[in-house]
C-alpha positions as CSV (number, residue, x, y, z in Angstrom):
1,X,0.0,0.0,0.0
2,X,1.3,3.3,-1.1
3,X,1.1,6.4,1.2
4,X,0.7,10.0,-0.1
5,X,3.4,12.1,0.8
6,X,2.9,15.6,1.7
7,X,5.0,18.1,-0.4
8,X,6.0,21.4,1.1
9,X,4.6,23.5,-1.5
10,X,1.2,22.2,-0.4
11,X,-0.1,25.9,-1.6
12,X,-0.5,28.2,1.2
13,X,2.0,31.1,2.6
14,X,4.0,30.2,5.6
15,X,3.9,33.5,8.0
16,X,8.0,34.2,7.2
17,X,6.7,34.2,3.2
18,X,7.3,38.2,1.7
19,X,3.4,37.6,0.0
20,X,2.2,37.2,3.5
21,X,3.8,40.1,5.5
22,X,3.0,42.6,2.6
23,X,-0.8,41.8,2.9
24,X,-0.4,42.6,6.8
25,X,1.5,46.0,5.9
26,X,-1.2,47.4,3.3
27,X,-3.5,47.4,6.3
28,X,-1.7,50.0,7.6
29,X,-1.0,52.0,4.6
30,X,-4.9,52.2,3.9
31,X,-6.1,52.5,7.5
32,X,-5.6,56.3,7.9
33,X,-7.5,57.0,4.9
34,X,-10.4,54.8,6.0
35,X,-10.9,56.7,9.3
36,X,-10.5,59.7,7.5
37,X,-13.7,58.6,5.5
38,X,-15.2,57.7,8.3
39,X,-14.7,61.3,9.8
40,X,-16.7,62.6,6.6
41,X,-13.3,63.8,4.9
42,X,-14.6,63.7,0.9
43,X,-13.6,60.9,-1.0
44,X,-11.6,63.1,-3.5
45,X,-10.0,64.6,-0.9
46,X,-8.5,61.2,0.2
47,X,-7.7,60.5,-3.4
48,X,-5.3,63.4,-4.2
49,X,-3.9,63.2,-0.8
50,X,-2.8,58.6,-1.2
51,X,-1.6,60.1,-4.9
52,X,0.5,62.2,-3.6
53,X,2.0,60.7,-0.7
54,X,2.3,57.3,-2.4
């Protein structure tokens, strides 16, 4: 009988994985601009100001 042997690469990110920790930072890069919509601050607004600080 033959068992299946579990590869590695099975598909998912380990935590250490570059893919994985960027998804954590973006968080933080949109977060300011979500409370600021929150606030009321107009949508343009928050626009112009991710172009130019991005």
């Amino acid at each position: 009988m033959r068992r299946s042997v579990v590869h590695p690469d099975s598909g998912t990110l380990p935590a250490e994985s570059p893919a994985y920790s960027n998804f954590n930072t973006k968080g933080d890069d949109i977060m300011p601009y979500l409370i600021g919509w929150l606030l009321g601050v107009p949508l343009i607004v928050l626009i112009i100001l991710y172009l130019i600080f991005h």
